[in-house]
N, C-alpha and C positions, 0 to 999 in steps of 0.2 A: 378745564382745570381738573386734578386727579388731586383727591386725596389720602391718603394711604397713612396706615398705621403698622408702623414696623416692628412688628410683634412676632409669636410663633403662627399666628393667622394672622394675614394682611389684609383688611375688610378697607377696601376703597369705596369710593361715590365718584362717579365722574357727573360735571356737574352741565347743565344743558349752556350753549351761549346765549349772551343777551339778546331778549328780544328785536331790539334795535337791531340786530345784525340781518343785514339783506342780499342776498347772492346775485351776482350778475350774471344775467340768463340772457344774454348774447349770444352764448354759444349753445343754446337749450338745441340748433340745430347745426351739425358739422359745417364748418367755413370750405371756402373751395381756394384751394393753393398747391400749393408742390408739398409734395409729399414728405414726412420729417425723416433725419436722420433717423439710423437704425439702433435701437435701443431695447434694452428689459425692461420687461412690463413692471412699473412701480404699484404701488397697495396705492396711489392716489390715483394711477389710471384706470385701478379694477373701483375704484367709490366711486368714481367719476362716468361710470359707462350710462351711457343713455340709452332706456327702456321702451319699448313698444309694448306691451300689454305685459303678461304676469312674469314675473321676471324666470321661475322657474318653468321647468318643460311640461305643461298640463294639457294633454291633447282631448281632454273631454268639457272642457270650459267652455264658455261664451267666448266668442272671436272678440278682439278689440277693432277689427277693420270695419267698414262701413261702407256697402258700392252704392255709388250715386244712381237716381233712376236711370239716365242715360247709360251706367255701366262701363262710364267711361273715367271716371274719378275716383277713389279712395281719401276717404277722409279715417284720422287716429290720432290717438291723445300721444303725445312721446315725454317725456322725463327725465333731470335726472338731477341726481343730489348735489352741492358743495359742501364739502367736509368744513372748506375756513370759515363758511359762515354760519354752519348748520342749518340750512336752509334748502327745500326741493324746488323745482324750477319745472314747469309744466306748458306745452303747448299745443292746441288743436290745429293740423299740421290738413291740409287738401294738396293731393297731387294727381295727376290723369298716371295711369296704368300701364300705357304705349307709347312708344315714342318717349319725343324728348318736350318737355313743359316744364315750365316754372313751379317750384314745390314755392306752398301759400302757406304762411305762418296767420291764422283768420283770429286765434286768439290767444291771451297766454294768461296764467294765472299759476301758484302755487302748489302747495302739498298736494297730494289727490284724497279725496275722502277716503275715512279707515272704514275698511268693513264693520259692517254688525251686525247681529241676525240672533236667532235661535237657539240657546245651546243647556240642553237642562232644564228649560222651562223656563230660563232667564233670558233676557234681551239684554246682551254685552257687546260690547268693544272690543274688537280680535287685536286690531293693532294691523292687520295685514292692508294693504294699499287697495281699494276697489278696484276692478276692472273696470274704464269709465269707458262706454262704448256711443258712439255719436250716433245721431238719428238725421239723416235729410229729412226736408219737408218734402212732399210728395211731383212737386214739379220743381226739386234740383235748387232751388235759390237759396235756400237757408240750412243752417245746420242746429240743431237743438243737442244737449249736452247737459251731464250733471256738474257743478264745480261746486266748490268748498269757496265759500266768501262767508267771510266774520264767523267762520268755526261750523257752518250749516250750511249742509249740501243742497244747493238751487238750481232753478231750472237757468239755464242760459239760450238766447237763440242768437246767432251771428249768422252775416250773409255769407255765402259759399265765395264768394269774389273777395270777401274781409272786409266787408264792407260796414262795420261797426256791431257792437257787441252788446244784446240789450239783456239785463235780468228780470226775469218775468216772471217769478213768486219771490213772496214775501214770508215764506214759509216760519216759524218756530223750530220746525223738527224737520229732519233729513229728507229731501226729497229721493225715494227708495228704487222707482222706477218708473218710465212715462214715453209714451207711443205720441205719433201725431194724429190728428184725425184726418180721415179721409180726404177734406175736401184742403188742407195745410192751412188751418185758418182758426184751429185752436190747438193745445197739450192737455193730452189727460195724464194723468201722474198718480202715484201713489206717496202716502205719508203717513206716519205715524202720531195724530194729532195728541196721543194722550201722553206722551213724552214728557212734556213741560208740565201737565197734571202730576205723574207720576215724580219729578225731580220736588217739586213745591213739597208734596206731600212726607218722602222720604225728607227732607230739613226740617220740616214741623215736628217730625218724631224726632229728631234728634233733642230736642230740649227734654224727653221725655227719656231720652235714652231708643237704639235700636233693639229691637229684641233679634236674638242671635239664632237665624233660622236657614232652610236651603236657600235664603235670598241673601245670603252671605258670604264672599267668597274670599276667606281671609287673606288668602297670599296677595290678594289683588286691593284689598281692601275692607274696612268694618262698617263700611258706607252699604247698606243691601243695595242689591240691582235688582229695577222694577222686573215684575212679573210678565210673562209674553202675554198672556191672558188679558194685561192691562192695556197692552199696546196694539191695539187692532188695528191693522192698514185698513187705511178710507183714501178712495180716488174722489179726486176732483177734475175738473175742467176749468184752465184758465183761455179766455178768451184773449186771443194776439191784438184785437184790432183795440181794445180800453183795457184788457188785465184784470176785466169781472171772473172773481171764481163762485164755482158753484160744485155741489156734487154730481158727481157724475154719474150716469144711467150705470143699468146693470149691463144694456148692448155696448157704450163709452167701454167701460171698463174691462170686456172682455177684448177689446183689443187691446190691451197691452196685454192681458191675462189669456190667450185664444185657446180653449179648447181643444184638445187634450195638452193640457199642462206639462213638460216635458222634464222629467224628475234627474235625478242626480243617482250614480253617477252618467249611465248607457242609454237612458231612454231617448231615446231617438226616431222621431217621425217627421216625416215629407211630403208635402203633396205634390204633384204634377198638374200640368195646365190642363188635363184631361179629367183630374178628379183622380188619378187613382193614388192610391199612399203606399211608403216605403218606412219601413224603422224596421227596430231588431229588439226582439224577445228572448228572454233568458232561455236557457235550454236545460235549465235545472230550479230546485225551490232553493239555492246556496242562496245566497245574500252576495256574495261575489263571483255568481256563475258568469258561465262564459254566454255573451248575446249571435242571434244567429240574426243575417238578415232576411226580412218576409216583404212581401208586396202585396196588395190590395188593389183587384183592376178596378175603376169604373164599376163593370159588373157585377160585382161583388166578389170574383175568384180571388182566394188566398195559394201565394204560391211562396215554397220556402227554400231558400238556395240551398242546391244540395251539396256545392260544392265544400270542401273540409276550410276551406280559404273563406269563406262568407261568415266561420261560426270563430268569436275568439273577442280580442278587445278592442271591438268596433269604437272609432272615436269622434268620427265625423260623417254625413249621410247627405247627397244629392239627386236628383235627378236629372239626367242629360237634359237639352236644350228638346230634343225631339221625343222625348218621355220612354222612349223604347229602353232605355239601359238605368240603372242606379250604379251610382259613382260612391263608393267610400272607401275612407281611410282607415286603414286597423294596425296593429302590431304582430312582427311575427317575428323567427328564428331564433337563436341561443337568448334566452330570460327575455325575450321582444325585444332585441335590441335593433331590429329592422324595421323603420317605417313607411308603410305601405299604400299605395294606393290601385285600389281595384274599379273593374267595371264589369257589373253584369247583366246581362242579358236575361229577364226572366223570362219570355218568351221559349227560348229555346234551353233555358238554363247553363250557359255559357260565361264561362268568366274568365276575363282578358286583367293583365297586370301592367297598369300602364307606368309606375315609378315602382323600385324598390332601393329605397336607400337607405344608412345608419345616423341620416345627417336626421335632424329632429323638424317633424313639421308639425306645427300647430297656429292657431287658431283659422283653419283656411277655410274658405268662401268660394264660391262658385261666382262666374262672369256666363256661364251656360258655356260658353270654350275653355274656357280657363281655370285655375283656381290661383287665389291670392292668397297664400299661404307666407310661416316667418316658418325663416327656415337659417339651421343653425350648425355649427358641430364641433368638435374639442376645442379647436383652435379657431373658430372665426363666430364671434358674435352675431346676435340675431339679427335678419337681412329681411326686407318682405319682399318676396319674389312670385312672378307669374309664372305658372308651371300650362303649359300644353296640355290638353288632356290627349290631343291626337298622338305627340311624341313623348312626352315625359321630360321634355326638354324644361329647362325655366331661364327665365329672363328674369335679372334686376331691376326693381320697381325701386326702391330705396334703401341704402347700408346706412344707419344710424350713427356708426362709429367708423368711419374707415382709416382713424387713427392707428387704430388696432394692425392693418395691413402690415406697418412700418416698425412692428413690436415683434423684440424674439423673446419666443416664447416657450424655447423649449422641445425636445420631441416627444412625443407621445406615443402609445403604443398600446393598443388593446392585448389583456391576457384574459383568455377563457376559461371555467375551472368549477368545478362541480361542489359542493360542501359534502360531508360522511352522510345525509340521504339522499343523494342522488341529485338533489336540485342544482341549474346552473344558475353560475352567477359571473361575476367580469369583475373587471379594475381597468382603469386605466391609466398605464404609469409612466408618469410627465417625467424624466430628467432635465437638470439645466443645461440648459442651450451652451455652454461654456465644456460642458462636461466631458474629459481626457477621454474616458473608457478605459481606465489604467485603475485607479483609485475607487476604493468601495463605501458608497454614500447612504447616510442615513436614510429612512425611510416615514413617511407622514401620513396615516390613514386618514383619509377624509370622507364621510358617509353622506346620506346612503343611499344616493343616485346619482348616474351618470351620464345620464343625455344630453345632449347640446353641447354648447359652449361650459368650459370646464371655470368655471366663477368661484364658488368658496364650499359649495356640497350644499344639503339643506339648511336653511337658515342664511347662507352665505355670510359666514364668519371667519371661514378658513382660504384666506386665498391663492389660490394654487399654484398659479405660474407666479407671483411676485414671492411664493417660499421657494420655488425655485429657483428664481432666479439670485436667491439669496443662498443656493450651494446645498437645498435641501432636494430629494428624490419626493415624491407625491404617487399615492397609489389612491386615485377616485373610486369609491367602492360602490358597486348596481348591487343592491340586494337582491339575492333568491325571492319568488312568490313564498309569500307566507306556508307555513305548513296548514294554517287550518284550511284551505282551499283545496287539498288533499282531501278532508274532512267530509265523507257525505253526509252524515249525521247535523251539520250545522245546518241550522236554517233560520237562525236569525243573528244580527251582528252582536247581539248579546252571546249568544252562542259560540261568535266566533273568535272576541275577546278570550272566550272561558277555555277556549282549544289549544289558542295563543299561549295562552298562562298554566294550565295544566303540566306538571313537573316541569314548569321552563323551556318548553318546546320550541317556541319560536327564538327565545335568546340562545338556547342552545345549536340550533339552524346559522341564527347567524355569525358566532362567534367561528364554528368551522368554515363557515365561508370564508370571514374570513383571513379566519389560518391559513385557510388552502390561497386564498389571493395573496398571502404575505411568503408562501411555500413557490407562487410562480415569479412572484418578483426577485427573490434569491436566487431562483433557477437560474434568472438570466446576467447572473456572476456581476451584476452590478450594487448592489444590497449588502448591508453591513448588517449580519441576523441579530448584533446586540446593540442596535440604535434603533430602534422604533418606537415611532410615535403615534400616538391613537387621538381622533378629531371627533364631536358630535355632538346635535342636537336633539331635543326631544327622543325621540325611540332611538337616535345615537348614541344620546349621554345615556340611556340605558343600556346598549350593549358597550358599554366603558366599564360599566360598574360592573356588570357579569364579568367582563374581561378581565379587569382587574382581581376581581377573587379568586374566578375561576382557572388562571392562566399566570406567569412571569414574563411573558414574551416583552411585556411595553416598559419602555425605558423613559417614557413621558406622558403625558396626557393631557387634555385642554376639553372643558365642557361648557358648553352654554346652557344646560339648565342640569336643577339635580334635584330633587333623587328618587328612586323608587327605595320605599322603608318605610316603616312598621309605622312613624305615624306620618309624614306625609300621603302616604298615599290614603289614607283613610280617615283622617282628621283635619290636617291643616289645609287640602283642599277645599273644605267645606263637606257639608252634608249630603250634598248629590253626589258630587265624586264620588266621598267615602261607599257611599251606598251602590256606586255604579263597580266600583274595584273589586264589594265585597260579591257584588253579582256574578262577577267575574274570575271569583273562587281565593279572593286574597281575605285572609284571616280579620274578625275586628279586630280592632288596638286593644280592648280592653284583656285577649288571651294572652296582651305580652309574649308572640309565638315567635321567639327568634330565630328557633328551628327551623320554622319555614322562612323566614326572608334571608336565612345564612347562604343560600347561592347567589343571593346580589345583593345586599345591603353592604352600602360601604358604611355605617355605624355599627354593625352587629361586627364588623372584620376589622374595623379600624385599625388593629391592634397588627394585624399582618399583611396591611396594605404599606410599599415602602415606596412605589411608584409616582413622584411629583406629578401634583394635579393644580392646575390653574383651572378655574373658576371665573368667568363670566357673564355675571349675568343681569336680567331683567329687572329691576325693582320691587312689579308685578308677581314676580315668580322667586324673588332671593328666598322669602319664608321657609318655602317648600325646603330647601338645599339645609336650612337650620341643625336638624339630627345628625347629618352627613358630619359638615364643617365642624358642630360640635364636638365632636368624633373624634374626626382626624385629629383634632386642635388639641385636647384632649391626648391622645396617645403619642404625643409630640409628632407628627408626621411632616412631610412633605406639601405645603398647601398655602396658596395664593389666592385670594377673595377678592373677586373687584363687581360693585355692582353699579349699574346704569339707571339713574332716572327718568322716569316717563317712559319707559320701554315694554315693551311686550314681550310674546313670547317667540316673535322673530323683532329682530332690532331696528329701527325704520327712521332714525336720527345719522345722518351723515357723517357726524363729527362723529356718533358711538361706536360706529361701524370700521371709520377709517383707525382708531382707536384701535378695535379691537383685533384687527387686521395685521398691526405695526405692533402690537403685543405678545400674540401668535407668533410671529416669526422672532421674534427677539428669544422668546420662550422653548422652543425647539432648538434655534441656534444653541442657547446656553446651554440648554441639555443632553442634546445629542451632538454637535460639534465642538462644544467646551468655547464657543465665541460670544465676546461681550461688546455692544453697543461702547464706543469710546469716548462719548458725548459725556460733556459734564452731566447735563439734563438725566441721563439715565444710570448715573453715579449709587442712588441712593435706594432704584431700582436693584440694581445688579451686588450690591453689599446685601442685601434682603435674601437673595435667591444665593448666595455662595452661605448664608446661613444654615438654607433649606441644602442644601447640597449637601450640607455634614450630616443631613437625617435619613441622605437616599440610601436605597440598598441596590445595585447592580442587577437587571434582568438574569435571568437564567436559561430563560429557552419558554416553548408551548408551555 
């Protein structure tokens, strides 16, 4: 249900469905039939895609695959949302690697736990989907697992054949992470026991009133979030054969925790069956250097690839079957649009390139012959496949979706193209599958990555092929590497912020990106240079605002969060933030310095911005957007406000998604194609936006 106020600002609430409502997860795993007519992809076929591990392309994550000890099975969580019921649909899926076997559905259950961790010194709720990574027991019969049952992530153990499903903590607080033990006959685990200390204590103080401190983070809430300090992870051991827990030793708890801790983002070590270790070391003190790979024999000798191909953005690290070679995966050619896999010889310091390709592989595994990698690219959703290490070949292990096969989707077309400092950057630009080559078509910036399977850009808000297939052009935009990576002076990420933000360096980077991606899409005489439209989240919705000050090129706009300005960024986020921004070289609010936020502040420009901006956003996050909207609203402008309930700072509700999907395109259509939805239902919409039309003023050019 949407409720909307039809005013010069339209501030809606989309409201969640009732809890009563339950999705049928039948189809949590593709049916096997004939294959469907050929059709365009709808905004219910892009909500409806089914997930294998993190939906966007993160080649330095945790694998969500799992090889069985025999190394003949792969066990993985798979997902995926229904929009009609608001509901996510979840299954622990075992299938053998070779050949042909029966894929085993061993359990199934709900949402997946929302991350939470660290941030600030507070222990918060990201809102993002965990990675829930399965664990065999050690001789192959069972599979242990985190799920979300009654709101708290527990241990689960289910037998590998599916042989029933037993929960085995009783936890309070989220079980965080958990190894088997050696002999498969207990789980040591991590928890957060002081959680429910910490929730009691924060409601006590409310009768007293909260005091208003960094433990306050108002856009989200005037509720504090407990302190990390409060919350110390403590392992336990639950014994499988009675479900006695107890704590667990400090030898217990190093296996899940094993020595050297492997950090975030490139740290990367391996051992061999011989004893000797492989990882990669920064080659500078940057905070975003580049990692080189090194080895450690047995004897202690350090040897460091010398090859130019060993040093760069390593993302995954192996050791052959025979210890003699290290296998890993890195990025390389125009902005790393090529993903790579290598094998080197330290012995002789040789290195052999056994795959190179633009299709996206991540979270892969090693079988000692193989790797089990998902492996993806514009047009074909994420697949997990066995790749050869001998030939680079890969073989189909599972296609999640092979609905998608039977979907046009449009052509695609990589364009290369540099920004005014030299940095490379891409697009890639989808036309409708219907499209004459006669007629010159709007165009829809979508930020600000583009690997893989082309989905909605970050946040997956904006969906690509079904605004194509609704008559609109789409240019996917790769951002240039940051300038402060340029930077030798940086050496800490505080540092790197401040490089970032210094006269607007990095939004000024990327706004000529990209110009110049919006200069090669025209080139190719299919592009209408006064319809464009501009997409973005988080660091998107900030090169919007730049854009739009700094620029008349866009003839529409859509953001999912907002804003960088004078007091969001320094107040309304709370006290760390503010304090992290000001570190970062942005003014306090008390100097009232509108001089310096006048190259992006859409409240300080209000007055000269004419460009229609739709607005959707998080609940979590609408506060922040307050100075912006009052602004606009204010200087009568062009502007549309719809905010989401329960939502974060990516959107993780089915219905808000498909929502915000079927909005977007309506939104673009009206504005750059001058077409309106004919539906009664969208009546009262479309009289709202021909109001806002009589405020627009007509792009002009860069």
């Amino acid at each position: 249900m949407v409720k909307s106020f039809a005013s010069a600002l339209a501030i809606a609430c989309v409201f969640a469905l009732p809890a009563k409502a339950h999705a049928s997860c039948e189809d949590i795993v593709p049916r096997e039939g004939a294959p469907s007519a050929s059709r365009s992809m709808s905004t219910m076929d892009l909500a409806r895609i089914r997930d294998v591990g993190d939906p966007d392309v993160v080649t330095n994550a945790s694998s969500p695959y799992a090889l069985s000890p025999d190394r003949r099975s792969v066990a993985f969580m798979i997902s995926r949302g229904d929009p009609r019921t608001n509901a996510i649909c979840s299954a622990l899926i075992v299938m053998p690697i070779k050949g042909k076997g029966p894929l085993r559905i061993i359990d199934r259950g709900g949402a997946l736990p929302r991350l939470a961790g660290v941030f600030r010194d507070l222990y918060i709720t990201t809102g993002f989907p965990e990675l829930i990574v399965p664990a065999w027991s050690p001789d192959g019969t069972s599979i242990a697992y985190r799920k979300l049952i009654d709101g708290v992530t527990q241990l689960v153990r289910v037998g590998a054949d599916g042989g029933g499903a037993q929960t085995v903590t009783q936890e309070q607080d989220n079980v965080e992470d958990f190894a088997w033990s050696a002999d498969g006959k207990r789980l040591i685990y991590f928890t957060r026991p002081g959680r429910q200390a910490a929730r009691e204590r924060i409601a006590r103080d409310a009768g007293a009133g909260w005091r208003y401190d960094s433990s306050v983070l108002p856009m989200q809430s005037w509720e504090p979030q407990p302190w990390a300090t409060d919350l110390v992870r403590k392992s336990f051991v639950v014994d499988l054969s009675d479900a006695h827990v107890r704590p667990a030793t400090a030898d217990e708890e190093a296996v899940i925790n094993p020595p050297p801790r492997p950090g975030v983002p490139y740290e990367l070590s391996v051992q061999s069956r011989d004893g000797s270790r492989a990882w990669t070391a920064p080659v500078s003190d940057h905070p975003n250097a580049k990692r080189q790979v090194w080895v450690q024999r047995a004897d202690g000798l350090k040897t460091a690839c010398a090859d130019v191909r060993c040093t760069g953005r390593i993302g995954r690290l192996f050791w052959d079957r025979d210890g003699k070679s290290v296998i890993f995966l890195g990025r390389e050619g125009w902005n790393n649009e090529d993903f790579v896999v290598h094998r080197w010889f330290p012995a002789s310091n040789r290195l052999s390139t056994i795959l190179r390709t633009t299709d996206a592989l991540t979270g892969c595994i090693s079988t000692d012959e193989d790797l089990i990698c998902g492996r993806e690219n514009a047009t074909t959703p994420r697949r997990i496949v066995r790749i050869d290490l001998a030939s680079g070949r890969d073989h189909l292990i599972f296609n999640p979706n092979p609905e998608f096969a039977s979907l046009r989707l449009g052509t695609v077309a990589r364009l290369k193209f540099s920004n005014d400092r030299g940095l490379p950057a891409w697009g890639d630009l989808v036309l409708p599958a219907d499209y004459d080559g006669k007629s010159k078509l709007p165009l829809v910036i979508v930020q600000y990555h583009s690997n893989g399977f082309l989905r909605g850009g970050i946040g997956d808000d904006y969906p690509i092929f079904p605004m194509a297939a609704k008559g609109l052009a789409v240019l996917s935009f790769e951002r240039p590497t940051s300038v402060a990576n340029a930077d030798e002076t940086v050496k800490t990420w505080e540092q790197f912020r401040a490089a970032e933000s210094r006269d607007w360096a990095e939004r000024k980077s990327l706004l000529s990106a990209i110009d110049k991606g919006i200069d090669a899409a025209i080139a190719t005489g299919t592009i209408d240079p006064k319809r464009i439209g501009i997409t973005g989240l988080s660091d998107g919705a900030s090169t919007i605002e730049f854009a739009l000050v700094n620029s008349r090129r866009f003839a529409a706009a859509a953001m999912s969060t907002c804003c960088d300005d004078l007091l969001t960024s320094t107040v309304l986020g709370g006290f760390a933030w503010g304090e992290a921004n000001r570190r970062a070289g942005m003014p306090p609010s008390v100097d009232n310095d509108r001089q310096f936020w006048k190259p992006i502040s859409l409240s300080v420009n209000a007055r000269k911005i004419d460009t229609p901006i739709l607005m959707q956003l998080a609940d979590r996050e609408a506060l922040l957007g307050l100075p912006a909207i009052g602004a606009l609203t204010e200087a009568g402008k062009p502007l549309d406000v719809f905010v989401f309930p329960d939502e974060y700072h990516n959107k993780w509700q089915p219905a808000h998604r498909l929502a915000i999907y079927e909005r977007d395109i309506e939104w673009f259509n009206f504005w750059l194609r001058g077409y309106e939805d004919p539906s009664p239902a969208k009546h009262e919409q479309y009289a709202r936006w021909q109001g806002l039309r009589r405020k627009a003023v007509a792009p002009t050019g860069p």
